[in-house]
N, C-alpha and C positions, 0 to 999 in steps of 0.2 A: 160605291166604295172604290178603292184606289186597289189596283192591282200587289202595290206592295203591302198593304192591310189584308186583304185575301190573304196572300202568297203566308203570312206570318200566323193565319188561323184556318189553314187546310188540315196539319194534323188534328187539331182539337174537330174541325168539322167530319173529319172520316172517324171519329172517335166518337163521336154525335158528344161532344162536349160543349157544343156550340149552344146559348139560346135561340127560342124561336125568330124573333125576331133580327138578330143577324144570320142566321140563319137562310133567311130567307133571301136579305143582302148578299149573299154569300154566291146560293143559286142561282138569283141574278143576273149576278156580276160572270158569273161562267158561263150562263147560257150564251152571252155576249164574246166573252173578252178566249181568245186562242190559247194565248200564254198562259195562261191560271189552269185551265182543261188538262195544257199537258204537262205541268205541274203537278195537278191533283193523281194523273194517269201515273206521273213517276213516286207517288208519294205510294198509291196503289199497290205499283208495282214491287216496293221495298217491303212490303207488308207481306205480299204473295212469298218472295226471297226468305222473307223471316221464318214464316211460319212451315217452310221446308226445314226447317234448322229445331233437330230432335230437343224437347225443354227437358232437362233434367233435375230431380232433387237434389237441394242441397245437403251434403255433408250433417250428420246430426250433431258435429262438433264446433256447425261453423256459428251456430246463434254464441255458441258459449265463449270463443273466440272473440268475437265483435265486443261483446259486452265487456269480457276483460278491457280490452283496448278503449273499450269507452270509460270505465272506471280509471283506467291509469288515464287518459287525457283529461280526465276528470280531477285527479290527483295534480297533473301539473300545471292546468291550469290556477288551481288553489295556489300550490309553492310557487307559481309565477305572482300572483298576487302578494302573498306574504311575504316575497323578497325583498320590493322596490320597500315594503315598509321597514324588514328589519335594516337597509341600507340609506335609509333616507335618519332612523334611529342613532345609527352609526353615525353620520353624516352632523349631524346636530348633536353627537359627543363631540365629535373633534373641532367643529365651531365653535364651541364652547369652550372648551383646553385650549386651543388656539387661538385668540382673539386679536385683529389685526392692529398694530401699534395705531394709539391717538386715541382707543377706548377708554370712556370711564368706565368700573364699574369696580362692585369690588374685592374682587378678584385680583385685579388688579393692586386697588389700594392694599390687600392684602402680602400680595409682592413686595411693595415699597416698604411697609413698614416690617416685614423682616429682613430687605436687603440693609436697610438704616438697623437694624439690633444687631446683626452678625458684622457692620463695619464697625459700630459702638465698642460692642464685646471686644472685636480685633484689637481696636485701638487700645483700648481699657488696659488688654492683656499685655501688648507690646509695651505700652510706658509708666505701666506699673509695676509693683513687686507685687505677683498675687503667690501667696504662698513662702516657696525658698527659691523659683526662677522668674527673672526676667530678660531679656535681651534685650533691654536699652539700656539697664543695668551693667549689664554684661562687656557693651559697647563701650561706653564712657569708661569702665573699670580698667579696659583694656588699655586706652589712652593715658590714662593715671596712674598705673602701675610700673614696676621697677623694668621690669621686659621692655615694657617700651620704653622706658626713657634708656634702657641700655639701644635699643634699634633705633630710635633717635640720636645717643650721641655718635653709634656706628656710621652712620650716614651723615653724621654735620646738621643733625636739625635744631637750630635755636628754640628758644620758649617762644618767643613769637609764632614760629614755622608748628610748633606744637601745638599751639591754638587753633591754629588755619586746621591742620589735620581734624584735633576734635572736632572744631566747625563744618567739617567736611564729611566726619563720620556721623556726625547728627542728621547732616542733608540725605547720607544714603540711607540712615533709618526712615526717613518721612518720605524718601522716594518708596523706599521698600513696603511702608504702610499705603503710599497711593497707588504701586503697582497690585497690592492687594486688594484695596479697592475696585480697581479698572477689572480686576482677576474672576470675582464678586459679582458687578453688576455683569457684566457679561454673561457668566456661565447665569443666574439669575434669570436675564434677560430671556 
């Protein structure tokens, strides 16, 4: 045997934990070898040191001690385990709520087709009469009415130039329906 195989099974040999047969490798190797002898002497010697050193009993409250502490690492170790799942649970809600644009699924197609009913409706409502109001109604009335053609001839606007105007008050209603639209998909989005 090699002096550092010794040196690593001197305690267990002074302990006679050794088998017989390294064991016997063991005395050997010492009868021989310097270094190991006054290794064993100092391993000896630690043991003589020790056993000057009064053994006391332990505390009758230190078993009950321990064992708490072993039941609560017991405990966290559990809620360490139950965590990574209920956050990995979480995790895979909001993968789901949030699904990254260019998915089908449908969810999705569920999105589309009430951002198309709620532009539908919009529109429906802006250029129709539903009921007793509308405001495209409202719009063009205002064009036609005596008000304006008095604020028309206040200003010099011809029949022509009043045309242009309604034609112009129509472009900001269908702007105002596509800026609802943009208004829509977005928040939507």
């Amino acid at each position: 045997m090699r002096c550092r195989q010794v040196q690593r099974q001197l305690p267990n040999y002074r302990d006679e934990a050794v088998d017989g047969c390294s064991r016997q490798e063991i005395e050997q190797h010492l009868a021989e070898c310097i270094l190991c002898q006054q290794e064993l002497e100092a391993w000896a010697e630690l043991d003589r040191v020790l056993s000057e050193f009064p053994t006391g009993e332990p505390p009758p409250e230190l078993l009950a001690t321990v064992m708490e502490k072993v039941a609560l690492a017991d405990k966290e170790a559990a809620l360490k385990q139950a965590k990574p799942k209920l956050i990995e649970r979480a995790a895979a809600w909001w993968t789901r709520l949030k699904k990254p644009e260019g998915t089908d699924s449908q969810s999705d197609l569920w999105g589309l087709l009430i951002n198309l009913g709620a532009s539908l409706a919009a529109t429906w409502l802006f250029f129709t009469d539903w009921g007793s109001y509308s405001l495209g109604k409202e719009i063009i009335s205002l064009v036609q009415n005596s008000a304006w053609q008095e604020f028309a001839s206040l200003f010099q606007i011809s029949a022509g130039t009043s045309q242009v105007l309604e034609d112009f008050l129509w472009n900001v209603r269908i702007e105002v329906v596509g800026s609802f639209y943009s208004l829509l998909a977005f928040w939507l989005a």
